[in-house]
C-alpha positions in Angstrom: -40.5 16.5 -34.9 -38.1 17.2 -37.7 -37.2 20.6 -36.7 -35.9 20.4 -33.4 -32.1 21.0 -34.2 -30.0 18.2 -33.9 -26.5 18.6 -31.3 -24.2 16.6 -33.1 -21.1 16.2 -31.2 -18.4 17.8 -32.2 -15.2 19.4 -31.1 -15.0 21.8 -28.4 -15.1 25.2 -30.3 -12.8 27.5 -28.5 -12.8 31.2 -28.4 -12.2 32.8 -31.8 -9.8 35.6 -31.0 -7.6 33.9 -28.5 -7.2 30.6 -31.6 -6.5 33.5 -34.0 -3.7 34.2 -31.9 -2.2 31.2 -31.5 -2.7 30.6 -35.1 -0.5 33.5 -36.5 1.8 32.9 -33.5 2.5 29.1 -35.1 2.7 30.8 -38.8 5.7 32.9 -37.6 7.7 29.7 -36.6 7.1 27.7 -39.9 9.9 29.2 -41.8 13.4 27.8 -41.3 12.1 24.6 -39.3 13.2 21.2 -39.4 10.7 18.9 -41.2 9.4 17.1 -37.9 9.3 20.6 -36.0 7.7 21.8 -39.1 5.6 18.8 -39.4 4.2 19.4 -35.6 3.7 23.6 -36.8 1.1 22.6 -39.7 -0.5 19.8 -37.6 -1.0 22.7 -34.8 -2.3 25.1 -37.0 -5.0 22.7 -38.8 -5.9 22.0 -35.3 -6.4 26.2 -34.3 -8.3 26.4 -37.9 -10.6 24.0 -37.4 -13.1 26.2 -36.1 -11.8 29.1 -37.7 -11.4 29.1 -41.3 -12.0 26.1 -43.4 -9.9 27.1 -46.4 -7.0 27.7 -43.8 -7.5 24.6 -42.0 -7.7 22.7 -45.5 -4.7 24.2 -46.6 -2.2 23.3 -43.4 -4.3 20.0 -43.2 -3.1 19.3 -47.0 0.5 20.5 -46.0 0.8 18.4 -42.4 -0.7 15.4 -44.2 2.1 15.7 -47.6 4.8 16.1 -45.4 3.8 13.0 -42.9 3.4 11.0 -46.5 7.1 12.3 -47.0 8.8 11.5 -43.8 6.0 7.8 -43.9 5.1 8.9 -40.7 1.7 7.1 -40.3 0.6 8.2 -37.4 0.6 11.8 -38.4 -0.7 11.0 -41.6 -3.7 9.4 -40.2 -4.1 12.8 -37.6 -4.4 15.2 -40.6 -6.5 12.9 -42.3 -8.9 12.7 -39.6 -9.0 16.9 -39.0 -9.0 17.3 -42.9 -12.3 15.3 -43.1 -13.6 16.9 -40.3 -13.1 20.0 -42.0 -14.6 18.7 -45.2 -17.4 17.6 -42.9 -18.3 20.8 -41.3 -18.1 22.5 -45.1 -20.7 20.4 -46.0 -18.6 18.0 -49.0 -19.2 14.9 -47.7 -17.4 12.8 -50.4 -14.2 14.4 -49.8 -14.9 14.0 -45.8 -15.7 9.8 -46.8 -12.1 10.0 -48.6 -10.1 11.2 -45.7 -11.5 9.6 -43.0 -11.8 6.0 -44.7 -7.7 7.2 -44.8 -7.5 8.4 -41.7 -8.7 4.9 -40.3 -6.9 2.3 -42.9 -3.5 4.5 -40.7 -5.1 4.0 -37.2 -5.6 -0.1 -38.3 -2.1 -0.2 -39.3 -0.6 1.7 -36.7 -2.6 -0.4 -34.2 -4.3 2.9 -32.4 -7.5 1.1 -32.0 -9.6 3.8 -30.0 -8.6 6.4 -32.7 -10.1 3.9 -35.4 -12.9 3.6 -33.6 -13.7 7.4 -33.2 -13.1 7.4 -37.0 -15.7 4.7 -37.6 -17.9 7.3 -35.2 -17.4 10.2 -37.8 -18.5 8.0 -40.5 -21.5 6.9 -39.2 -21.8 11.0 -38.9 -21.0 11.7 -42.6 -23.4 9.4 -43.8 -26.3 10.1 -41.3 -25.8 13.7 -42.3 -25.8 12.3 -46.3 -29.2 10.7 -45.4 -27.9 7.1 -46.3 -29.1 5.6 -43.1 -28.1 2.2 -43.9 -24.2 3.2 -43.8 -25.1 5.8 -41.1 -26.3 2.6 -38.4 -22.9 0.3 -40.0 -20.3 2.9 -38.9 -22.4 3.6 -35.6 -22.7 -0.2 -34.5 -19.0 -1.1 -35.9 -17.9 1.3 -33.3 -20.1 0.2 -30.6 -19.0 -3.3 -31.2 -14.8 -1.8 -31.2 -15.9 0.2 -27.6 -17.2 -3.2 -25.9 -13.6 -4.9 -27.1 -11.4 -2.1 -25.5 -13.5 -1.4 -22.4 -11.7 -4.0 -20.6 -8.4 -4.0 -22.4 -7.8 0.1 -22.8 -6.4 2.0 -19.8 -7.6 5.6 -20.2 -11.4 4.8 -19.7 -12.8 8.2 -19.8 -11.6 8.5 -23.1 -13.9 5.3 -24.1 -16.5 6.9 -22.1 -16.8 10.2 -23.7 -16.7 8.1 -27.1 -19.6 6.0 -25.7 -21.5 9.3 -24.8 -20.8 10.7 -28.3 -22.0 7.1 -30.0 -25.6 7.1 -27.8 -25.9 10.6 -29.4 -25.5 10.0 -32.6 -27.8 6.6 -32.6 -30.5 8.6 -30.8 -30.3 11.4 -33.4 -30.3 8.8 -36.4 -33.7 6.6 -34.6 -35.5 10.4 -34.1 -34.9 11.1 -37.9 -36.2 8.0 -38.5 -39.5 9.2 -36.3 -38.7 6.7 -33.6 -39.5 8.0 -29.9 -38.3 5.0 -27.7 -35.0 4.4 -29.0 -33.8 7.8 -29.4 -34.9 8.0 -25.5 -32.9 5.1 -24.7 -29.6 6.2 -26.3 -29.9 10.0 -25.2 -30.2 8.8 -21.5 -27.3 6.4 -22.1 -25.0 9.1 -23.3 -26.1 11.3 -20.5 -24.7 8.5 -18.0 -21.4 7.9 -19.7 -21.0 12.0 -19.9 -21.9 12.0 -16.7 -19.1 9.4 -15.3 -16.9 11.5 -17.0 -18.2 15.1 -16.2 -17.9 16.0 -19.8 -19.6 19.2 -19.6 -20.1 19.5 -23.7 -21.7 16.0 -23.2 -23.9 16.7 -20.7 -25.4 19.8 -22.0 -25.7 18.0 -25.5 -27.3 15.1 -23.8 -29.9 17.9 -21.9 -30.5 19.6 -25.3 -31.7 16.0 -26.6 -34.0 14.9 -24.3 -35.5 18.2 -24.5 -36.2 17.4 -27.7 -37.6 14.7 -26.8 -39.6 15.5 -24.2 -41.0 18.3 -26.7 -41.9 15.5 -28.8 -44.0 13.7 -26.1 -45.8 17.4 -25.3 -44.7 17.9 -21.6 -43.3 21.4 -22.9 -41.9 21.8 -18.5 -39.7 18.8 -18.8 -38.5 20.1 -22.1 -37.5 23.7 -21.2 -36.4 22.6 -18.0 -33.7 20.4 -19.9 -33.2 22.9 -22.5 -32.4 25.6 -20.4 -29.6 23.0 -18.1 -28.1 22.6 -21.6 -28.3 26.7 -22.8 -26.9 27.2 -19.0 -23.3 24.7 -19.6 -23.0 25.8 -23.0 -22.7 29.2 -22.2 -20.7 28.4 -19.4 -18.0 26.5 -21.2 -18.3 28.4 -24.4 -19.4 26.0 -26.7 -21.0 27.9 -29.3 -22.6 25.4 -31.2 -24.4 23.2 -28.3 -25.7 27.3 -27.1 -26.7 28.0 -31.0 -28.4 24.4 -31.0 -30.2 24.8 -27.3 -31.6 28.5 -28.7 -33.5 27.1 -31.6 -34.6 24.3 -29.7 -36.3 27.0 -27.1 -37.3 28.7 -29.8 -39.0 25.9 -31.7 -41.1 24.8 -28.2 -42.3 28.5 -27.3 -43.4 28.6 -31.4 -45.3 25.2 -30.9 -46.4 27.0 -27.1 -47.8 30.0 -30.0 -45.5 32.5 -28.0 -43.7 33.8 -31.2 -42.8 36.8 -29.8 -40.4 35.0 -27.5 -40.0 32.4 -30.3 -38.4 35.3 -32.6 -35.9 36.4 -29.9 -34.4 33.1 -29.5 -34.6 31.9 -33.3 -32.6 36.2 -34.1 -30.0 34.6 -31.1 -29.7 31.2 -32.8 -29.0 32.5 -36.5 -26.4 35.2 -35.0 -24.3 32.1 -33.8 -24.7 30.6 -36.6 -23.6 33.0 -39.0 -20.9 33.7 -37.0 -19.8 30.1 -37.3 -20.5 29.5 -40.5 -22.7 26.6 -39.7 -24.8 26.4 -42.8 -27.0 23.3 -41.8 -27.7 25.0 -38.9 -29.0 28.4 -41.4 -30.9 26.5 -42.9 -32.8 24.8 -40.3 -33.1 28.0 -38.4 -34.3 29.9 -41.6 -37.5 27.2 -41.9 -38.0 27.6 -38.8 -38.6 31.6 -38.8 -40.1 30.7 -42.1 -43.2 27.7 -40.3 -43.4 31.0 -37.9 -44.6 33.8 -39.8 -46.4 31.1 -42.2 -48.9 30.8 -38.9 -48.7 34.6 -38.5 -49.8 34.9 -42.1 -46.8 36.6 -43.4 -46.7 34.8 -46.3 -43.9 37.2 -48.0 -41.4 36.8 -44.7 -42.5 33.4 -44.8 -41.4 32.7 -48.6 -37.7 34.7 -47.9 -36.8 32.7 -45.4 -38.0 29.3 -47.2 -35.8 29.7 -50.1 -32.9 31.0 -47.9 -33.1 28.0 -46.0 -33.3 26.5 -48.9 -30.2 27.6 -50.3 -28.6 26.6 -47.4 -29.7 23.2 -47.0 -28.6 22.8 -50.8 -24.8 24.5 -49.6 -25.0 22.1 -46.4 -25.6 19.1 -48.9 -28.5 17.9 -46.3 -31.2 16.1 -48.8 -33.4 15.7 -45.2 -32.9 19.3 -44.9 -33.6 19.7 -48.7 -36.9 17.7 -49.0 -38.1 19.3 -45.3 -37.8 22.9 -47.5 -39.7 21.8 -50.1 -42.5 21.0 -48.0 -42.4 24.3 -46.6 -42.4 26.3 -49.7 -45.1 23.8 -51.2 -47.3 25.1 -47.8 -46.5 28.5 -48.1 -47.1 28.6 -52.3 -50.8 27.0 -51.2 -51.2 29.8 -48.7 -50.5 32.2 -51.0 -53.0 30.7 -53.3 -50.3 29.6 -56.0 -51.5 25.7 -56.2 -49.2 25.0 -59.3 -45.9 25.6 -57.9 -47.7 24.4 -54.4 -48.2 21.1 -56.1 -44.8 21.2 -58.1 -42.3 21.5 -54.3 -45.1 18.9 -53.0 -43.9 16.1 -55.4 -40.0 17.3 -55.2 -40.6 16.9 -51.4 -42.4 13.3 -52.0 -39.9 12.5 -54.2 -36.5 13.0 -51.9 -38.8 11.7 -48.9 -38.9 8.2 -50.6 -35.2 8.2 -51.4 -34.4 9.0 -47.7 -36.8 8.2 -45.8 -38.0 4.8 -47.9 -39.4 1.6 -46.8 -36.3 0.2 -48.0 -34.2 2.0 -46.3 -36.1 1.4 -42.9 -36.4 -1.9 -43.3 -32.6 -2.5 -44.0 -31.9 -0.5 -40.9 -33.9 -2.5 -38.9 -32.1 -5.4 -40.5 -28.7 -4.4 -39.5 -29.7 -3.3 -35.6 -31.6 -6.8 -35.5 -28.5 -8.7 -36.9 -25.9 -6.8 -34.3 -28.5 -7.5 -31.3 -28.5 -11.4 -32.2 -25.1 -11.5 -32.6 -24.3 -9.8 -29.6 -27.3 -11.8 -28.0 -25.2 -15.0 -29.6 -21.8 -13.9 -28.2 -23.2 -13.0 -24.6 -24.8 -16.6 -25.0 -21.1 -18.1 -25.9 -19.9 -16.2 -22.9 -21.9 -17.5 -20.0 -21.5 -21.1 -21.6 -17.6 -20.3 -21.5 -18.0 -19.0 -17.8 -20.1 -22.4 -16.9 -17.5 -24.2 -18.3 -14.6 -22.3 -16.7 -17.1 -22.7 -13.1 -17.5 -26.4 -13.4 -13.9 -26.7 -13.8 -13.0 -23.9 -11.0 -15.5 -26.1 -8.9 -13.5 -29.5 -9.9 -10.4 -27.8 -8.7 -11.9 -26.4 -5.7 -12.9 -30.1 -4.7 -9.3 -31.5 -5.1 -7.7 -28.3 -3.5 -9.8 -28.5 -0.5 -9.2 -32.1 0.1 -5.6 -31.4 -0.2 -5.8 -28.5 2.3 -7.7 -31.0 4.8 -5.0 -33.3 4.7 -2.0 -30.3 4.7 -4.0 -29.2 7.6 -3.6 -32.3 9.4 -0.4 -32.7 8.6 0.4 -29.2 9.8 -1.9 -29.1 13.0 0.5 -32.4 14.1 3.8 -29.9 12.9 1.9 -26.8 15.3 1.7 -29.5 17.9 5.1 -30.7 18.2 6.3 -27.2 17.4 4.8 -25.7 20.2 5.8 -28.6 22.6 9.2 -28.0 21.4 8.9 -24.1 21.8 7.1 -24.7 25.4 10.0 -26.9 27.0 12.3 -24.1 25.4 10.5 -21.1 27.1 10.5 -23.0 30.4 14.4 -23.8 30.3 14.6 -20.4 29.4 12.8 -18.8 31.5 14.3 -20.7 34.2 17.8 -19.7 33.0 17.1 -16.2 33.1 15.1 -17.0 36.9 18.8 -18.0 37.5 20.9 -15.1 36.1 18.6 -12.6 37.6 18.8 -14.2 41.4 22.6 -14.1 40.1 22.7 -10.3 39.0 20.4 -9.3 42.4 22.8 -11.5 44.9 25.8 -9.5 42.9 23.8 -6.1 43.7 23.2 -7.2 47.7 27.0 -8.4 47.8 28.0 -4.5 46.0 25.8 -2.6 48.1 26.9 -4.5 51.5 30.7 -4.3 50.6 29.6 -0.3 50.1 28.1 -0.1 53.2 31.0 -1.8 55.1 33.4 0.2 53.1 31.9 3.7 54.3 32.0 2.4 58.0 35.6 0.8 57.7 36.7 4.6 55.5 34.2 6.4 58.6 36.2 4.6 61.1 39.9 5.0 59.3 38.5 9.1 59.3 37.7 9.1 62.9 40.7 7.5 63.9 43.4 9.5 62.0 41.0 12.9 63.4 42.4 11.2 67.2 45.3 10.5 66.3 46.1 14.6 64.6 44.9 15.5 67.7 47.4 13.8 69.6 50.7 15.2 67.4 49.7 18.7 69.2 50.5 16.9 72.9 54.2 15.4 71.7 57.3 17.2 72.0 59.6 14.5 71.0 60.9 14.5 67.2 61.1 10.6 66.9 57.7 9.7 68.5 55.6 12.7 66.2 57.8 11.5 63.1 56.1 7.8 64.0 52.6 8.9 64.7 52.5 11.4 61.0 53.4 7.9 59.4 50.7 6.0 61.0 47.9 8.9 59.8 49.5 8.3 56.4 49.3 4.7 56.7 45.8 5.7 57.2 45.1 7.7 54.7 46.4 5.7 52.2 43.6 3.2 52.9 40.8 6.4 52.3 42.9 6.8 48.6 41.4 6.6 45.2 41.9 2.6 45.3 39.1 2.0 47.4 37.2 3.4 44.9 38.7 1.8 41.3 38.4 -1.4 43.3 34.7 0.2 44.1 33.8 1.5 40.3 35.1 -2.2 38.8 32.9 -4.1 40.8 30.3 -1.7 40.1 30.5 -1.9 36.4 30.2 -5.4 36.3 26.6 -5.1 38.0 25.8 -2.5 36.2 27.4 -2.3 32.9 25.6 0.5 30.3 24.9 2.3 33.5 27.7 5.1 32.5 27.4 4.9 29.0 23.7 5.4 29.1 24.3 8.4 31.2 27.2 9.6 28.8 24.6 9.1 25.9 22.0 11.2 27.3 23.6 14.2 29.7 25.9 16.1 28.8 28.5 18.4 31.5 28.7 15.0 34.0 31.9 15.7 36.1 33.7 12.1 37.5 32.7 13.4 41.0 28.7 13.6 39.1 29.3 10.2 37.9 30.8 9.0 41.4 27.1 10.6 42.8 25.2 8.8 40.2 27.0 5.4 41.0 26.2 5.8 44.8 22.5 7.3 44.5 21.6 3.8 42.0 22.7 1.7 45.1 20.1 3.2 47.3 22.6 5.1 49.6 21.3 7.8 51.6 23.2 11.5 51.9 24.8 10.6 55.7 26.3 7.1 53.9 27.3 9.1 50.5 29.1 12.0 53.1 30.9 8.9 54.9 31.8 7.7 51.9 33.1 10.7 49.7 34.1 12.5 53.2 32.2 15.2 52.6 29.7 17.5 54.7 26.2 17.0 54.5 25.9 20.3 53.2 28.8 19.6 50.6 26.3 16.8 49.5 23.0 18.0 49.0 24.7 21.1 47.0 26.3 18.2 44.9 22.8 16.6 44.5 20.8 19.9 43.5 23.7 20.1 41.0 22.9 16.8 39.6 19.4 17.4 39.1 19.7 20.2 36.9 22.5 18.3 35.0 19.6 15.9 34.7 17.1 18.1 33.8 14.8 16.7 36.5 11.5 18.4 37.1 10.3 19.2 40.7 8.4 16.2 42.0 10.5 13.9 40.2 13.0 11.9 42.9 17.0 11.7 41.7 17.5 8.1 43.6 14.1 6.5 41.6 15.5 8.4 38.6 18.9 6.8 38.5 17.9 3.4 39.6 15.7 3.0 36.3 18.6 3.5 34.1 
């Protein structure tokens, strides 16, 4: 079980050549900047090292975090603390990795960035798990589980707590498999799968797919495990996380070893330990090295086999992994009795028995089981306060509800009498007014009948007046006597000056009283309207028919319908659509 290879999540690691760039990029703009400019350069750069070069990274990191101390900026101080034990972490010095993180954290406290704390709290729990004190290791891990279910309902950015959550499940399934649990690392691995998952942390996901692999490898069904192994190898390469793809390959390897296809075994292990030496990753050489090694010790390659043992080893020792230490030592104690060598065989058998019982102690289990039984009771207890709290809070929400209802009965009451009188009220209002406007509209249509009858009778008085002063011109051609034709031209003007333009202001004022936004609406909407259009439009509203307009306006029929057809295209009428309906609408 204990040579599966552990995905411990970390940060993303980004391409090498492109952070190089950046890197020397920043370096350029570091002389000659102010110190808060300069302060942001050095945090930048410990940020593009990370992955890159440890000495580099330590070395901005050391700068960024002096010149924060200078300017007692604590929020930057606690940044470079936290990537300067993260860089201590990944070197393998632990103590100095404790030191700066434990400073990192006392910042985030005092600065009150309580979801930074509690992803410090996380990378304890890491150091120590990694230090084999398991007893610290499950502290850090439930401290921040216990800081997660306090900001879940408080803290805005939720996938940030999420992909924290993911990244705590890991860790506490990783720390109960070391411990040779099966359950519990089970539990956690499919928890952290959920929250990365929610989230669609791809560097989650595939190190949540990489773990129950292992997992599944553990319980023998090989198909689960290299179906979940193979999801993970599949995102890691895709998002170019070369630590999760160097973790995935050994894992493959390991199961088509156990499978005895070491052929294929070999080609995955060569893949894994070309990542790793690329990274730098010397835990992950020195698992990878024992693993080679536990292969060619079942091939009988005792010589390969013993190389690879003390390299892995040596790397283990460089990693400062006393799990990784005492696993070695086993190995080389196996390979020593292969070889027929049964004194040093026996001499790495009781180093291995004797780091196994400083890490992996009864003790130590016991206290761990200790501490995880203490949280659950006391978050048992506290779930227990809760739902007496929210019985408490119900029983008094339900005494409310009593007195609020009854209150609402007797506002209802009291309102249902208000709605009746209100509508009464509002009922003997509509009727007067809708008998008012019964009265105003008889009013406005008597006013129409009166307009359009004075109309009518003014065409056949103005038809009459027409006819008579036609007689009457014909009549001048028959008198020879200056006085008498002087008399009759005055008559026809007599006459004519009842067919003026009075008849027709006395006409248009009447009519605009009836009809008052008649002209305006047309004004609004047509443009081009001539008064003789207007004088048209007035006429077609009442109804009047093309022999009434011509009697009125004195015009020819012809005169008229040409004055119409006009109209309509003024109008922008289509054909079907009637001019008379049209007009009487507006």
């Amino acid at each position: 079980m204990r040579y599966s290879f552990f995905i411990l999540l970390i940060l993303p690691v980004f391409l090498f050549a492109d952070k190089q760039s950046n890197a020397d990029s920043l370096k350029h703009l570091l002389p000659g900047s102010k110190e808060k400019e300069k302060l942001e350069l050095l945090q930048n750069l410990t940020r593009q090292y990370l992955f890159l070069s440890s000495d580099s990274c330590m070395k901005y990191g050391t700068l960024a975090l002096n010149l924060a101390m200078q300017l007692q900026d604590r929020e930057q101080e606690a940044l470079a603390s936290k990537r300067l034990g993260y860089s201590f972490y990944r070197t393998g010095d632990y103590d100095q990795s404790i030191n700066y993180y434990e400073r990192a954290l006392e910042n985030f406290l005092e600065t009150k960035q309580y979801l930074d704390a509690a992803i410090i709290t996380n990378f304890l729990g890491d150091v120590y798990s990694q230090k084999s004190d398991y007893v610290k290791a499950i502290h850090y891990y439930i401290e921040t589980e216990k800081n997660c279910d306090t900001l879940i309902g408080k803290y805005s950015i939720q996938t940030s707590l999420k992909r924290l959550y993911a990244i705590l499940y890991t860790n506490l399934g990783l720390l109960y498999y070391r411990l040779d649990s099966v359950q519990k690392p089970f539990v956690y691995f499919n928890k952290a799968l959920r929250f990365a998952d929610e989230i669609n942390d791809s560097n989650r996901i595939a190190a949540s797919y990489s773990n129950l692999g292992m997992m599944y490898k553990t319980m023998n069904d090989y198909d689960l495990a290299l179906k979940n192994y193979f999801k993970s190898l599949k995102i890691s390469q895709k998002i170019g996380n070369r630590d999760y793809e160097k973790a995935t390959l050994n894992n493959i390897a390991t199961l088509y070893k156990k499978r005895r296809l070491n052929d294929s075994a070999l080609v995955y292990y060569r893949k894994a330990i070309e990542i790793a030496n690329r990274t730098g990753d010397k835990y992950g050489l020195s698992l990878i090295n024992r693993n080679m090694a536990e292969l060619y010790l079942t091939k009988g390659d005792f010589q390969h086999a013993f190389e690879l043992a003390f390299l892995a080893q040596k790397y283990a020792r460089e990693a400062g992994s006393l799990s990784e230490v005492y696993s070695d030592n086993k190995l080389l104690s196996e390979v020593y009795q292969a070889k027929g060598d049964y004194k040093n065989a026996f001499q790495y058998y009781l180093k291995y028995i004797a780091l196994k019982d400083s890490v992996m102690s009864a003790e130590t289990r016991e206290r761990i089981a200790e501490i995880q039984t203490k949280y659950e009771t006391e978050k048992k207890e506290q779930e227990n306060r809760l739902l007496k709290k929210d019985i408490e809070i119900e029983k008094r929400k339900s005494y409310y509800l009593i007195i609020m209802v009854t209150f609402l009965i007797i506002i209802g009451f009291i309102g249902l009498a208000l709605f009746y009188f209100i509508r009464k009220n509002i009922s003997n209002k509509r009727k007067l007014a809708e008998l008012e406007t019964a009265r105003l509209e008889e009013k406005v249509a008597h006013q129409k009948r009166e307009l359009t009858s004075s109309t009518l009778s003014l065409s056949r008085n103005l038809e009459f007046i027409n006819s008579l002063i036609n007689d009457i011109t014909q009549l001048t051609e028959h008198v020879d006597n200056d006085k008498a034709y002087a008399s009759i031209n005055r008559i026809i003007k007599k006459l004519e000056q009842q067919n003026s333009d009075k008849c027709w202001e006395e006409f248009e004022t009447r009519f605009k009283k009836i009809h008052h936004n008649f002209y305006k609406k047309l004004h609004d909407n047509f443009t081009g309207l001539t008064p003789n259009d207007l004088k048209l439009c007035a006429l077609l509203k009442l109804g009047m028919n093309t022999k009434e307009i011509c009697s009125v306006t004195f015009q020819s029929v012809r005169a008229v319908e040409a004055a119409r057809l006009r109209l309509r295209k003024k109008l922008k009428l289509t054909v079907g659509e009637n001019l008379s309906v049209f007009l009487q609408k507006i």
